[in-house]
C-alpha positions in Angstrom: 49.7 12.8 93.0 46.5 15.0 94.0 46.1 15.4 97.8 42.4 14.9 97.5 40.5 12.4 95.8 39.2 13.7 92.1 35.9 13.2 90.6 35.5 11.7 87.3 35.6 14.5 84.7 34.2 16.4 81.9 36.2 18.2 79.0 34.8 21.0 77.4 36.7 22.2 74.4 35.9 24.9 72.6 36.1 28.5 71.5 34.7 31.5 73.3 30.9 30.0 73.0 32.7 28.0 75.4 34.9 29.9 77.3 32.1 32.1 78.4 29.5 28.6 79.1 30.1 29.3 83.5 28.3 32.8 82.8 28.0 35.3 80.1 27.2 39.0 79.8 23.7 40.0 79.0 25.2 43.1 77.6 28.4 42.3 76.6 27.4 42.9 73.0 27.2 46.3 74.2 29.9 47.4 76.7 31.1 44.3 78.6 29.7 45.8 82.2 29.5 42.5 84.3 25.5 41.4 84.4 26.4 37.3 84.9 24.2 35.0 83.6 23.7 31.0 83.8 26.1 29.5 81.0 25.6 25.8 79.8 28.9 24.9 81.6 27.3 26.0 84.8 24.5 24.9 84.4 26.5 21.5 83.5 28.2 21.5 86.5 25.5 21.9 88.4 23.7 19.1 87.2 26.7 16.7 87.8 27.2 18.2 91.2 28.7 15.7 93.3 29.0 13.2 90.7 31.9 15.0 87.9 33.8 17.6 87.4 33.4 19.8 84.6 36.4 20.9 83.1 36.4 24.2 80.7 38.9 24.4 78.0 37.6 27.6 75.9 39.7 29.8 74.1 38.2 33.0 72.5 38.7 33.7 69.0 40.1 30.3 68.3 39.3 28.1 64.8 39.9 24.6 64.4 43.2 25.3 63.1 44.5 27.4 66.5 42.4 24.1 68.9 45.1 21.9 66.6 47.8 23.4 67.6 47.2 23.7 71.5 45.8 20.4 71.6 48.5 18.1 72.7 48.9 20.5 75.5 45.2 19.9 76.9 44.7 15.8 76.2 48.4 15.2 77.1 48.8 11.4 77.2 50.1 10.9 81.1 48.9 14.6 81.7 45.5 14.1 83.5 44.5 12.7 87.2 46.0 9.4 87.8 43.0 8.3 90.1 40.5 9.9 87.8 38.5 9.0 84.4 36.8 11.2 82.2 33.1 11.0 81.4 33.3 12.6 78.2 34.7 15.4 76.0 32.7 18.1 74.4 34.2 19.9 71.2 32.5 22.9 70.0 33.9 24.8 67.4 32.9 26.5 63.9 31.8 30.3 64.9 35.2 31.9 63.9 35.7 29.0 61.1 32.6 30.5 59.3 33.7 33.7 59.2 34.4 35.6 56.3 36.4 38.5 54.8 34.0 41.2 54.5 33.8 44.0 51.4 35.2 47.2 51.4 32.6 48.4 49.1 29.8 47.3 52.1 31.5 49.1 54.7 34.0 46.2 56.1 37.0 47.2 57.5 39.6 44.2 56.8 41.8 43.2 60.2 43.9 40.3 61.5 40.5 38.4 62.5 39.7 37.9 59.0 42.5 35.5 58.9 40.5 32.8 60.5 38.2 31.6 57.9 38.9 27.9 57.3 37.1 26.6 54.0 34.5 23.9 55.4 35.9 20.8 53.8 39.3 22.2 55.8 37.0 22.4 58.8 35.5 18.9 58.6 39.1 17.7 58.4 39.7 19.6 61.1 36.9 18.6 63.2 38.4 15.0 62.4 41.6 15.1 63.6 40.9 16.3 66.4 38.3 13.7 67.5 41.1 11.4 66.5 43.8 12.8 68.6 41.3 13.1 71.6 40.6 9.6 71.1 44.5 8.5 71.0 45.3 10.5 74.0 43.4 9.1 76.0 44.1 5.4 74.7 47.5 6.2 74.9 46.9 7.7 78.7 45.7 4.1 79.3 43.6 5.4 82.2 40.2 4.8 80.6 39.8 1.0 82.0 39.1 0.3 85.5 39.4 -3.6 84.7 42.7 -3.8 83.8 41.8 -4.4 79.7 42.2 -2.5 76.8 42.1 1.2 77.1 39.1 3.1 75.5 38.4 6.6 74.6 35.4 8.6 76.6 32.5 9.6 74.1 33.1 13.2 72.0 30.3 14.7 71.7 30.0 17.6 68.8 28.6 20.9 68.5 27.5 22.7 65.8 27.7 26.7 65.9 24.6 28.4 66.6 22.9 30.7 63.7 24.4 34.1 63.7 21.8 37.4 63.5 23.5 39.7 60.9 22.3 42.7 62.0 22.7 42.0 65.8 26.6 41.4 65.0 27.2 44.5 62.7 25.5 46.8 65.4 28.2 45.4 68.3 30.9 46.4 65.3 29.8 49.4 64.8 28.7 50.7 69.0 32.1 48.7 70.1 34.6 48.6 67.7 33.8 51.4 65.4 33.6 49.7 62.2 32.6 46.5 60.9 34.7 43.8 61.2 34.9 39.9 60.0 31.7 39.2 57.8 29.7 36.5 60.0 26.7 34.9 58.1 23.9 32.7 58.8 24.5 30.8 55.9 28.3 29.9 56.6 27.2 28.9 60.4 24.4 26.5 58.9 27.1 25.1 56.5 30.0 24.7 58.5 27.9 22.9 61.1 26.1 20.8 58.3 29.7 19.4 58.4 30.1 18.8 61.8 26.7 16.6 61.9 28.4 14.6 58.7 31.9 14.4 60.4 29.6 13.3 63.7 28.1 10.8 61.6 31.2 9.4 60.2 32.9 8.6 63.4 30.4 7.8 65.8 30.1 10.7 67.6 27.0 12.0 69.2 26.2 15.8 67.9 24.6 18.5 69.3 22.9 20.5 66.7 22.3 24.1 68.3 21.6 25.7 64.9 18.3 23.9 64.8 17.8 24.2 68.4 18.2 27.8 68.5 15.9 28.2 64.9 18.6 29.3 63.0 16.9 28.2 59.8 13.7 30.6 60.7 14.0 34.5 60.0 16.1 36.6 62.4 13.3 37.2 64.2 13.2 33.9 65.5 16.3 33.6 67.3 17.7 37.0 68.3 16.4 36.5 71.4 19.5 33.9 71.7 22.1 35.6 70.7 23.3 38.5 72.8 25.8 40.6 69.7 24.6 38.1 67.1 27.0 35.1 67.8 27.5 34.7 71.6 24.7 33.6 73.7 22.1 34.8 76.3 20.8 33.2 79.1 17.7 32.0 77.0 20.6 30.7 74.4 22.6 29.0 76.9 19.7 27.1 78.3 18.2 25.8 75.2 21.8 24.6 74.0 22.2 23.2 78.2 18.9 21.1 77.5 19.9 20.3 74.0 23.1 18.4 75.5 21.5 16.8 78.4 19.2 15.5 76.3 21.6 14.1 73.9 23.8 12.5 77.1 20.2 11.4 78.3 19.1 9.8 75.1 22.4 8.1 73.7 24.3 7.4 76.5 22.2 6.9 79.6 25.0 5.6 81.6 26.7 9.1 82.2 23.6 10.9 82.7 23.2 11.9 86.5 21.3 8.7 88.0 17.4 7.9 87.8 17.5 5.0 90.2 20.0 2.6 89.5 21.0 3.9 85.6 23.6 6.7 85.5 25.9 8.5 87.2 24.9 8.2 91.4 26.0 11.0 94.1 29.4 10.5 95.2 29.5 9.8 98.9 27.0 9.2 100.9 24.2 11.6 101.7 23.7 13.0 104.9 20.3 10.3 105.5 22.3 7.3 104.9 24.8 8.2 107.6 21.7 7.7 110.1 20.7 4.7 108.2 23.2 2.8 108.1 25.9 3.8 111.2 25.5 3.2 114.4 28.4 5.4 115.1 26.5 8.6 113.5 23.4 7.6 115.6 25.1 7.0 119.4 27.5 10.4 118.3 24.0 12.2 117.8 22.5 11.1 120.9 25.8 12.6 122.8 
């Protein structure tokens, strides 16, 4: 049993898109030198301050296929806070789905990472299962109902990858690794997150769609600002896809969202005003 009282919670699951979400490197395309940024998870947790928890669960370099296999370790039926619930569950995946094995003829070098590529209909199975074994975890868990009834499964909210700038990605090859590696192209990241929208669709999930959001159907031009090596994202990117989930949680399901009045989630605890307002004791230990 925890020795302190824990918050209700939010599950990010994801790949390094998420991993990197409390704080990125404006450079890291380039050399990795620490330059921290705001990352949507921060900037998540920040916004639930005092009301959850946000809980990240990236893994660079993973597909759907690796998340599969480590997933029964993460949403462990009986594995979470006994006195906690969780809002709800991000899963954001695709980036190193949509890869591809580049050709020798154009200069790629094939490695290990090519390996990754899962075929998209693959993917959107993928994508399924997992929202299915989040879902049964958590029924299972039976933790989910305060009222003593059936157990329910907190909302899952998908994410599509972002676009991917060509030329941005085959620079950081070539200035960091020395040769181009995994082919990454706009096109693959536009259809493997076509299907997560249509998985999203078919099980009720909310989506976040941050290939539109961050104009990945416009030229390159449009959204390298976004994109820090050409898949990971900058501050500007992390923002936009922040504001693109907030306004999903605000728009679909109101209740979660941090409170405006009496809807959503409220502070936990009282705040420092309401000690004065409402206790006597606070007051005469004041006038002391």
């Amino acid at each position: 049993m925890s020795l302190i009282h824990v918050r209700p919670s939010i599950v990010l699951f994801g790949d390094s898109i998420t991993q990197l979400g409390f704080g990125s490197s404006e450079d890291s395309g380039k050399n990795g030198s620490p330059f921290p940024c705001s990352g949507w998870a921060s900037l998540l947790a920040a916004e639930y301050s005092r009301r959850a928890d946000v809980l990240n669960r990236g893994f660079r370099g993973y597909n759907t296929e690796m998340a599969l296999s480590i997933l029964p370790s993460i949403f462990a039926p009986g594995g979470g806070p006994q006195d906690g619930r969780t809002l709800f569950v991000t899963v954001f995946f695709g980036a190193n789905d949509a890869l591809k094995k580049g050709q020798a003829e154009d200069g790629y070098v094939n490695t290990i990472s090519d390996r990754r590529h899962v075929p998209v209909d693959q993917f959107g199975e993928n994508i399924r299962k997992i929202v299915t074994l989040i879902r049964e975890s958590f029924v299972k868990r039976g933790t989910e109902s305060s009222s003593g009834g059936e157990a329910k499964a907190p909302p899952i909210i998908l994410i599509t990858p972002p676009p991917i700038h060509r030329k941005k990605f085959e620079e950081y090859c070539m200035e960091s690794l020395g040769e181009l590696r995994s082919l990454r192209t706009n096109d693959a990241a536009r259809e493997h997150g076509g299907k997560v929208k249509e998985v999203a669709r078919e099980m009720g999930c909310p989506v976040v769609d941050t290939f539109e959001l961050l104009r990945g159907n416009g030229e390159e031009k449009d959204f390298e600002d976004y994109l820090v090596d050409g898949l990971h994202l900058t501050e500007k990117g992390n923002a936009i896809v922040f504001e693109g989930l907030m306004s999903v949680i605000k728009n679909e399901l109101p209740e979660l969202a941090p409170a405006k009045g009496d809807v959503g989630m409220q502070f936990e605890q009282p705040t420092w005003k309401d000690f004065y307002n409402s206790s006597s004791r606070c007051r005469k230990r004041d006038e002391t």
